[in-house]
C-alpha positions, 0 to 999 in steps of 0.5 A: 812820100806822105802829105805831111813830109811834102808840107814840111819841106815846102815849108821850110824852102818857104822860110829858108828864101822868105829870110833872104828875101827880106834883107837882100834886095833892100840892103842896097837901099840901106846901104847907099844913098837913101841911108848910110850912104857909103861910097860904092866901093864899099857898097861893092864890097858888103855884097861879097859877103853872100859870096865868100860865104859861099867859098867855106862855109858850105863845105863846113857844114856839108862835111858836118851834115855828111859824116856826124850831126843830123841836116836839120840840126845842123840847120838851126843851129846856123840859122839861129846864131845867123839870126842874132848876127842879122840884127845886130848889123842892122845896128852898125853904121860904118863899112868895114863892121858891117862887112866883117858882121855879115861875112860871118852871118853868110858863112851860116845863111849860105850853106843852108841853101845846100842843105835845104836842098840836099834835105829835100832830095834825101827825103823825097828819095831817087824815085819821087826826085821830079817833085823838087821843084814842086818843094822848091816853088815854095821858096820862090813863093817865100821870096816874094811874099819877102817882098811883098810884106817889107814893101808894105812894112815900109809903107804901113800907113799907105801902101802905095805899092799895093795901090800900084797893084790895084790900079794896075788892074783898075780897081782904085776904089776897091782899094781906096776902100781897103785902105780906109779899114786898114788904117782905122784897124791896123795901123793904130796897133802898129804905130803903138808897136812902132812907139816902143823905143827899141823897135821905132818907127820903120827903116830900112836898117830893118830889113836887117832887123826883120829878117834876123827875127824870121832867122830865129824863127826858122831856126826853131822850125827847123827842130822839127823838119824830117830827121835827115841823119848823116850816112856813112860812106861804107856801110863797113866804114866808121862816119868820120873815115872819109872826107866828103868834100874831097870825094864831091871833088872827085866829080869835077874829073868828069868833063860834063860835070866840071862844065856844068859847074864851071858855067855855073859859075860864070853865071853866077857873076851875072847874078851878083851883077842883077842884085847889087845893080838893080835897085838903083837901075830901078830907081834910075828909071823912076821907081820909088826907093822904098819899093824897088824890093817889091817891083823885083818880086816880079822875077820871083813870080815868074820864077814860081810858074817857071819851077813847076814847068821845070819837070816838063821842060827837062822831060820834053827837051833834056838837060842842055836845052832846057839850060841854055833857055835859061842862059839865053833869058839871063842875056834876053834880060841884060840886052834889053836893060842896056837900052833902058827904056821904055819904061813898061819894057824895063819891068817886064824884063824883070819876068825873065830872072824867073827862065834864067833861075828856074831852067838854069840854077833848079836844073843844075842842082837837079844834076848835082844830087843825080850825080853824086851819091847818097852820102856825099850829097850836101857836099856835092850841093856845097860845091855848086854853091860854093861855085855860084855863090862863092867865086861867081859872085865874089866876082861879080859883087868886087866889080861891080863897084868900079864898073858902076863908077867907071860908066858914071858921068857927071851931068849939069852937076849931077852923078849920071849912070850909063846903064847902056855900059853896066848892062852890056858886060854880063850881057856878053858874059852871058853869051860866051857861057852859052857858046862854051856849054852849047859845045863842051856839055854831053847831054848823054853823060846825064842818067836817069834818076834812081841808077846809081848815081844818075850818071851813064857808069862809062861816064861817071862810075858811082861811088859806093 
């Protein structure tokens, strides 16, 4: 494993998170009271689209990528076109176009996450699989360095988040001086980009638009990733003679796999829950708007610790422990923002997402590529996505609008949200996914890389 090829790949989970950081956190922002202002059902609703984006289109390309057209082909190719689809949504203004405009750019975006991954895998190879999350740290990075840069991007001509950082540790005047150069050397050259007619001034239309751009970027880097050909499920077989998707499906016969994913997916109803709900419990608690994408980097900056320490923890506790620290962050997380105060407490709770992705989401994909063999690999990732991104979240996102609406009360004339009963739900969920893997996953039924398929062969024989 050269320099060179690490450098790639963690480029590439640079810019494959550094896109969706940008639009994700913001869209609701754009979306709801601050812009279009659409109901919240409708709101519910467009934040399906990353989930029914996860139910076919990464099956499509796992099959496409497996058996005939190199990974990173097939990665640019979805990334551009998703690219074109990102900004001309940042264009429409009613629920139903943008809904249906975003729905096809999720059938591209999403399954390049499993491919992302099983890109990775397939380059680093059985031996050198410890130094996944090493590469996949990287696109931790790319989400908050998203956040960071659209928060500034918003606010160019004040930065006020960014002052919020200096004064944290108390150095107004450092950046009270910072400031000063900024706008005497930047912020001239930006207002004249910004008074071109078909850019304007910044909105929050353009975390759309923004990220569509970055889309198309990335999609020209992806050309010159590690060339990742497909492999042929025999080495006598033609390319085309089996369905990898139906063989990654086979897997699921297995108990711990099939609850692995199963969990997983439940879970994922609590992740759709965090993103479509969070921006406005931020701002229920007194964040400004415009920097509630920025405050959500928090998480992702816990999560960048977390992934490097993900090695150790699956070393020194296994796979089942080391997940239900993960699940028990995801409920430590909600518990504690249903009391909704204090403040201070409200954002460091924001911390824990990065436990809850880096030890339960990273750890499971860890188990998928293990478990699967070499030519079903993007399939068999696919199907986790597919899972947590598919149905969980499609799940999560549909409820997300009523339950918001049913805990609403009308105060002195004023729309009130009881953040207490939004909270609790996937709080409860959270446990009762931490009951049944607790009892039904079999840490022995978990291999050792570099054995076949990594599973035990009285457990899950490798598939040749």
């Amino acid at each position: 494993m050269t320099f060179a090829t690490r450098a790639r790949l963690s480029m590439m989970m640079f810019l494959q998170y550094f896109v969706w950081g940008i639009w994700l956190p913001m869209l609701a922002q754009h979306l709801g009271p601050n812009d279009l202002k659409l109901s919240n059902y409708a709101i519910g609703w467009i934040f399906t689209v990353y989930g029914f984006g996860s139910i076919l289109g990464p099956f499509v390309l796992g099959q496409l990528a497996d058996r005939y057209f190199a990974t990173e082909r097939v990665m640019a190719a979805a990334h551009f076109v998703g690219g074109l689809l990102l900004i001309l949504s940042a264009y429409l203004t009613t629920a139903w176009p943008i809904f249906i405009t975003l729905l096809i750019y999720c059938n591209l975006y999403m399954p390049t996450m499993a491919l992302s991954n099983s890109l990775a895998f397939r380059n680093l190879g059985e031996e050198n699989q410890h130094l996944f999350p090493r590469i996949r740290f990287w696109g931790t990075v790319g989400w908050i360095a998203a956040g960071l840069f659209f928060a500034g991007y918003l606010e160019y001509d004040k930065l006020s988040f960014y002052q919020s950082l200096f004064d944290l540790v108390g150095a107004h005047g450092a950046f009270e001086s910072f400031l000063s150069t900024w706008r005497a050397s930047v912020v001239p050259l930006l207002k004249s980009i910004f008074a071109i007619p078909f850019v304007g001034e910044p909105s929050y239309r353009d975390c759309l638009r923004v990220s569509g751009l970055f889309s198309i970027l990335y999609a020209l880097y992806c050309l010159i990733l590690p060339h990742t050909p497909p492999l042929p499920a025999r080495e006598t077989d033609p390319i085309d003679k089996r369905s990898a998707v139906l063989e990654s499906l086979e897997l699921m016969e297995y108990r711990s796999f099939a609850v692995l994913v199963i969990v997983s997916g439940l879970v994922g109803i609590m992740l759709a829950f965090y993103f479509a709900c969070e921006n406005y419990f931020l701002e229920a608690i007194g964040v400004n708007p415009a920097q509630t994408g920025a405050y959500m980097t928090i998480g992702q900056i816990s999560e960048a610790v977390i992934m490097l320490l993900v090695p150790v923890a699956v070393s020194r506790f296994g796979i089942k422990t080391t997940m239900l620290i993960g699940a028990g962050a995801w409920a430590m997380r909600f518990g504690f923002s249903a009391l909704g105060y204090p403040f201070w407490l409200m954002i460091s709770t924001i911390a824990l997402h990065g436990f809850a992705f880096g030890f339960f989401f990273v750890v499971a994909q860890m188990y998928v590529d293990r478990a699967a063999s070499k030519d079903i690999k993007a399939s068999a990732q696919s199907l986790l996505i597919f899972v947590v991104y598919g149905m969980g979240t499609v799940l999560g996102s549909v409820l997300t609008g009523p339950i918001r609406s049913y805990f609403t009360e009308t105060v002195e004339g004023k729309a009130v949200e009881n953040w207490h009963g939004i909270w609790m739900g996937p709080f409860l969920l959270t446990l009762f996914c931490m009951l049944v893997f607790g009892l039904l996953f079999k840490e022995e039924q978990f291999g050792k890389p570099g054995a076949g398929s990594g599973l035990e062969p009285e457990a899950l024989p490798a598939h040749h």
